[in-house]
N, C-alpha and C positions, 0 to 999 in steps of 0.2 A: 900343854896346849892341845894336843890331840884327844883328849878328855872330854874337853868341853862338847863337840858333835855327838857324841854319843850320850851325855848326861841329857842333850837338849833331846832326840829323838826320842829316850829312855821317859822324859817329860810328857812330852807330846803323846806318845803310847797311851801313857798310865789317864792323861784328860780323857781320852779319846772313850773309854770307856765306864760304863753308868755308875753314879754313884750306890744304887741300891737295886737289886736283884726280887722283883714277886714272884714269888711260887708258887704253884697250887698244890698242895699234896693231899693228893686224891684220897688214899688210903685214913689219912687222919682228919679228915676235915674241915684242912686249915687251909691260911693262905700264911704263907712264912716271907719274911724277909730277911734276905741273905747282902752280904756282901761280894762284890765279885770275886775276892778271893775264896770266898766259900764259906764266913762265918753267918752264923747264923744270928740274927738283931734281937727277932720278936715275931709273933703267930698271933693271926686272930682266928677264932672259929666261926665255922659261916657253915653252911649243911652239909649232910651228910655227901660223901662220897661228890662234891665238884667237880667237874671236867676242863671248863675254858674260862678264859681270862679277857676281858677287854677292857680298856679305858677311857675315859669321856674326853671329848675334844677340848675341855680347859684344864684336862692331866690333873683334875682334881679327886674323880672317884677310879675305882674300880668294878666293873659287873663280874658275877660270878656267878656262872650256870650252876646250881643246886641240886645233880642230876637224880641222885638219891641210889644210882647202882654203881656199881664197878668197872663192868665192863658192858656196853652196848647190846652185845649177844644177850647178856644174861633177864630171864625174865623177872617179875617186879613193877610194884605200881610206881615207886620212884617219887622224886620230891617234886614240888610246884613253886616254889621259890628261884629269885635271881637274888643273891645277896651284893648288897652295895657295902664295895670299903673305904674309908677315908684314906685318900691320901699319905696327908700330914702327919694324921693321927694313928697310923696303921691300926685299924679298928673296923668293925664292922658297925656300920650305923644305921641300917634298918634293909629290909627288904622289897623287892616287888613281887607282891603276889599274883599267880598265876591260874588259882583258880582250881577248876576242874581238866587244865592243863598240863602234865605230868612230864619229868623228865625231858626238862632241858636241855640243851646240848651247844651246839654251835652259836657263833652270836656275829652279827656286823653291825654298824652304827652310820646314820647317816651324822656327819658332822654340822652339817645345816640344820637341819629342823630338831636333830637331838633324840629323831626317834632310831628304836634299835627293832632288827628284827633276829627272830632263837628261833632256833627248829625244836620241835617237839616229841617225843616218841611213846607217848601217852597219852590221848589217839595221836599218831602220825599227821603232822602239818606241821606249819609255821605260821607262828603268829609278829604281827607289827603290833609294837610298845611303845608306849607314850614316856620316856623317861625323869621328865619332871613332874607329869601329874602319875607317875610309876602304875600307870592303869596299861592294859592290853586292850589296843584301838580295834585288834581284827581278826581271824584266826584265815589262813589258807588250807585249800586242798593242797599238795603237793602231787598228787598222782601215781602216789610209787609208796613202798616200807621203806621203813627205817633210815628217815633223812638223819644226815649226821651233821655236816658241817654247812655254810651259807655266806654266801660273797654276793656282797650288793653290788651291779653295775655304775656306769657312769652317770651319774645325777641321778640315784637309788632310784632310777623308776623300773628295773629289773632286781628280783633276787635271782642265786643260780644258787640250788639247792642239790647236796649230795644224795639221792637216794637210794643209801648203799646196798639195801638189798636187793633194789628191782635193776641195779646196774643203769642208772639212767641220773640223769642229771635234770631238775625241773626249772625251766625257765618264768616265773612265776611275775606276772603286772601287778604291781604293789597298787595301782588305780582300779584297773577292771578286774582282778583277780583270775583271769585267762592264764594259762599254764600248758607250756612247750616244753614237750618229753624228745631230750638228746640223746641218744645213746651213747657210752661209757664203755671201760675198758670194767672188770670186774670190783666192785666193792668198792663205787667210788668214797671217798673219804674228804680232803683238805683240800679249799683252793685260796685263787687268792687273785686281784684284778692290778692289770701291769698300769702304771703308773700314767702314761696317756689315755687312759679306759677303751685301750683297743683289743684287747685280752683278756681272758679268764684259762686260767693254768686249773685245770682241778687235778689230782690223782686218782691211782686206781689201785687200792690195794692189793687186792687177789691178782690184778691183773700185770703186774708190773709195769706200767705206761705213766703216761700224764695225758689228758684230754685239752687238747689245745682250741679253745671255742672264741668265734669272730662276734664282740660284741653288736656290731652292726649288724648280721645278719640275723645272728643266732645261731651258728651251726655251729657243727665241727668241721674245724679243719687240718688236723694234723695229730697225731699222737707220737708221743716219746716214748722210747725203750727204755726202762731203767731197771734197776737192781730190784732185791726182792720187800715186797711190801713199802709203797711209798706212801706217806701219810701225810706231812705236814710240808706247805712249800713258800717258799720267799723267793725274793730276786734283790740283787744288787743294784743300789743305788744309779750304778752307767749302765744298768739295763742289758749287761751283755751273760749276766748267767743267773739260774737258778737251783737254788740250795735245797735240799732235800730230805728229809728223814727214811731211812731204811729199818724199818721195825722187823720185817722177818729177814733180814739180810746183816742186821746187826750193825747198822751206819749211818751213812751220812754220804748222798752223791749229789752232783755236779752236770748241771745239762749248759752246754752251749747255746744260746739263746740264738744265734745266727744260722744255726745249722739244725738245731731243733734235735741233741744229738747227746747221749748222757756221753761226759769226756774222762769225770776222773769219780771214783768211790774213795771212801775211804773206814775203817774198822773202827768200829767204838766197843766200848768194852761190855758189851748188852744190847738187849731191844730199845731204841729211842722209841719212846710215843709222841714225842712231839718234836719240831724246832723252831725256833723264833730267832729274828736276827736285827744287832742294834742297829741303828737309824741311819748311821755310816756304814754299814753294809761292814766293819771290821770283826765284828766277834759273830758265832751262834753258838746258841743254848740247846742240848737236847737233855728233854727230862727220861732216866732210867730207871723208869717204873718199879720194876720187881726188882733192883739190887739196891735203890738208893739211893743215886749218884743220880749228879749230873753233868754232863758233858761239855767241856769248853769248846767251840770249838775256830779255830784262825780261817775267815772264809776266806782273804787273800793267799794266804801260804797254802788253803784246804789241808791241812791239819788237826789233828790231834792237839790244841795247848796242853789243859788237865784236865782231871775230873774230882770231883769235892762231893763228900757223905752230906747226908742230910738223914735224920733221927731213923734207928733201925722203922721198920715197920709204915713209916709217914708216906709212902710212895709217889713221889715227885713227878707232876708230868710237865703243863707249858709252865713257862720261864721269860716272863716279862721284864724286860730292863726299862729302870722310873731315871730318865734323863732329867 
């Protein structure tokens, strides 16, 4: 009889988390699907060198920035594609072309109208995309080099774009195309919009911080200390913390949302370049680029679970769980 409690928790665990695992692996330029214990299903190829992952609000496609380099720093004309994947089908079934627009990167999606905006880094901007009619409606200044990442405000009539090399964050009107330069902690990179749209969390790589900006106003209002190189960030479901990637710190840390206060680090076995985390705030993913792996990780326990290969050479970065 004392059996039964633990079979039923041991149940509830194993629901709790996604039946299939997307992956980008940059290095090979696929998109793989894995099992959460780490087997590997099937791979489609989509362009060269990929970066980010996002998915359409009826969970039926996939976007994939096409970036065409490896790493951001590196120079190169780069690709001008967004590859769309099925679903169902794990396939890639056709593109949005981009044009005389090069080297896409970051991506956010309004779930109303369907349109998506991609930062660019081939000229420097961001452009707004028409996803059903897969045409580009507009192209932006952003005001700064080398936007990286982009978080749509509350009713997408703001983007907040990383422009990680001018150190500044561009507040960009998706209507007037008017653009408000924040200043930034060094090399911002990853953000992400808190759940009420009264926040935008971005990071700061070089800088070790996180830029904590009041959608209503537009400013900054607070910065967080954290470990070294933070790159990609989420928050938990109760809104009371935020998860972290530490790519030059080799981690994964933990900011107190109340105090605005990093509380706990923790070691992973390499550089994370990314993290992503499932819908119930219980598991996160961090993809480890140059070994292979990628990282399980328990964000209630903050934790280590495991880590699982994925093909020599394929280099794995975001890790999208298909609920």
């Amino acid at each position: 009889m004392r059996t039964l409690p633990i079979l039923i928790v041991f149940a509830a665990s194993a629901l709790a988390q996604p039946a299939v695992l997307a992956v980008v692996e940059k290095k090979a330029g696929e998109v793989a699907f894995y099992t959460p214990e780490g087997k590997r299903l099937s791979g489609t190829k989509v362009g060269s060198h990929p970066h980010e992952i996002l998915r359409s609000p009826d969970k039926k496609l996939l976007y994939v920035t096409d970036n065409g380099i490896l790493w951001m720093t590196d120079p190169g004309q780069g690709g001008n594609t967004i590859s769309i994947v099925d679903v169902a089908k794990r396939q890639r079934i056709g593109v949005i072309e981009l044009g005389a627009y090069r080297r896409p990167h970051g991506m956010d999606l309004d779930p109303k109208t369907g349109r998506m905006v991609v930062t660019i880094e081939n000229p420097y901007g961001l452009l707004l995309i028409d996803t059903a009619q897969r045409k580009v409606l507009r192209k932006y200044d952003v005001k700064g080099d080398a936007p990286h990442m982009v978080v749509l405000g509350p009713g997408a009539k703001f983007a907040y774009v990383a422009n990680s090399a001018s150190h500044t964050i561009a507040v960009v009107n998706l209507d007037s195309g008017a653009v408000k330069l924040i200043p930034t902690g060094e090399r911002p990179q990853g953000g992400m919009l808190t759940p009420d749209g009264k926040r935008v969390y971005m990071t700061n790589s070089d800088g070790n911080s996180i830029t904590v900006i009041d959608t209503a106003s537009n400013e900054k209002t607070r910065t967080i200390a954290t470990g070294k190189g933070p790159g990609r960030i989420c928050q938990t479901p109760d809104g009371r913390t935020l998860v972290y990637n530490l790519q030059a710190g080799e981690g994964v840390g933990f900011a107190d949302v109340a105090t605005l206060r990093e509380v706990k680090t923790i070691p992973l076995p390499g550089k994370p370049l990314s993290l992503t985390m499932s819908a119930d705030g219980r598991f996160a993913w961090a993809g480890l680029q140059d070994s292979d792996k990628i990282a399980v990780i328990s964000v209630p326990e903050r934790k280590l679970l495991r880590v699982f290969d994925t093909p020599k050479g394929n280099g794995p970065d975001p890790v999208l769980p298909l609920d």
